[in-house]
N, C-alpha and C positions, 0 to 999 in steps of 0.2 A: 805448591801453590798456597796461596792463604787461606784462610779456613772464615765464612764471613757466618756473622749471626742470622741462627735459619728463623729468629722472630723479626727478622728486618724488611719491611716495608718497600721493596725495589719498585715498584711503579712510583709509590709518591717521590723516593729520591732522586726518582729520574725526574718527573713532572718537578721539581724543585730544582735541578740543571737549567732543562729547561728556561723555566722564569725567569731566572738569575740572569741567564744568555739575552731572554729577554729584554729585561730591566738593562740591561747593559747597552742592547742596539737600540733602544727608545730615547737612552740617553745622547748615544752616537747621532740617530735621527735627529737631535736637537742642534749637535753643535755644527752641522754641514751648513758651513757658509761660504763666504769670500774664497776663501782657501784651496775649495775643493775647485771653482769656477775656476781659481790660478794655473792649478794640476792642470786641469783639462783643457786650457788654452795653450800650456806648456804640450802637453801632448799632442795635440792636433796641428801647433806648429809643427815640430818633429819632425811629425808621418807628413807633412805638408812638404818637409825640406828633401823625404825620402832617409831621415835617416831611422836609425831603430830605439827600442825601448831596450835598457838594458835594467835589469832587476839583478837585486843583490838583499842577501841576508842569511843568516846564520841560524844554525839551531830551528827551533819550532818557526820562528821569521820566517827561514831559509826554506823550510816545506810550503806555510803560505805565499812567499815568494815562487816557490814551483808552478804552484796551481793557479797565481796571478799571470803567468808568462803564458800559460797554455789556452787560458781564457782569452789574455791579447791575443795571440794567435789566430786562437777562430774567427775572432772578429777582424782578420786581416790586415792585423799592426806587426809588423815583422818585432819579434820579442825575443831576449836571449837571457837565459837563467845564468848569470855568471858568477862561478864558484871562487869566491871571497877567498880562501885559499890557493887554490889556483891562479888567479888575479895575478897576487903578489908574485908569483914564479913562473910568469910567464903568458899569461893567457890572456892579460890585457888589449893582443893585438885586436882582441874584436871589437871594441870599442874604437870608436873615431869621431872628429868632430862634426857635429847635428844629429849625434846622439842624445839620448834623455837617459838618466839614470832617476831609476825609483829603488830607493834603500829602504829595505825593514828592521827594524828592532825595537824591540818594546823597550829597551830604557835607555836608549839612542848612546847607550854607552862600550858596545862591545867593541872589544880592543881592535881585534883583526878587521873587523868594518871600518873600523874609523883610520885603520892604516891606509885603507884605499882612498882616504877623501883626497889628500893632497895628488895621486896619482889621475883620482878621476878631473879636478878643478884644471891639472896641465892641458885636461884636453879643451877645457874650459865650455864643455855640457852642464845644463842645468842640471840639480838634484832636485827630487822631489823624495823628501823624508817619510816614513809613515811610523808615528813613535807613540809612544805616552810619555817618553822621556821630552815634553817640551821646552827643558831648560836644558836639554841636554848638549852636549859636543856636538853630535849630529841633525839637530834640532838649526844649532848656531849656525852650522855650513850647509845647510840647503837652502833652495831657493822658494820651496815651499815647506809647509808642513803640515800633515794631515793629522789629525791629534786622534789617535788610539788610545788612550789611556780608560783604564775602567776602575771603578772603586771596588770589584772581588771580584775574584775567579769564582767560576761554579766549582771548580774543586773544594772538597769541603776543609780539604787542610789548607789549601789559599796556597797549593803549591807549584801541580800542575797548570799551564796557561791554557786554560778554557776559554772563560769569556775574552782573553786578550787576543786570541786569536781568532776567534769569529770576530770580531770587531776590527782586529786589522784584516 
């Protein structure tokens, strides 16, 4: 295990997380506009049509992707966490049309996400992207876009996604 400096300050670096995480959703609080109101008309048609929410994302996405699915859930929107890998080989049949797709990733550029756009557009469901990547490939093929983008992680090396993930 690593060995950390025993003259290091751990509450204030935590209360500096923290802030950071802060400063990051006061920002997010800012830019909820138009966009989000789209989501959520998109959504409510959906579950209107009876059909389900299908989430998709990779990596740290793919975890906040979990915990979005299990949230719709409770709140009684039939939701299905669909494995981006699996997708491709096979497991597409759960999708169908008057489905909604909400896709995650922070720089709307990951390869195996973005293989499935062309597969999910056959079924010709709406996307609903959630990125910071908003010039991204995936940004370009949704139908909305929820802009996640932050200006630093609370990681102090700017490496692990902290504040990009509470924010998405």
């Amino acid at each position: 295990p690593p060995t950390l400096p025993p003259s290091m300050n751990y509450p204030e670096k935590a209360r500096r997380v923290i802030q950071l995480e802060i400063e990051e959703l006061q920002r997010l609080h800012a830019r909820i506009d138009g966009g989000f109101t789209q989501a959520i008309e998109l959504l409510l048609s959906c579950l209107r049509g009876k059909g389900k929410l299908v989430v998709c994302g990779v990596g740290k996405s793919g975890n906040i992707g979990r915990k979005l699915a299990a949230t719709l859930n409770s709140t009684g929107a039939t939701t299905v966490l669909l494995n981006v890998g699996d997708a491709l080989h096979g497991d597409l049949g759960v999708v169908d049309p008057g489905d909604l797709a909400i896709m995650l990733s922070y720089s709307g550029e990951t390869s195996v996400l973005l293989d499935l756009l062309p597969h999910l557009k056959r079924f010709g469901i709406p996307i609903i992207a959630i990125t910071g990547g908003l010039q991204s490939t995936l940004a370009k093929n949704a139908d909305v876009v929820l802009d996640a983008h932050v200006t630093q992680e609370a990681c102090p090396l700017n490496l692990a996604p902290t504040s990009s993930t509470t924010t998405m």
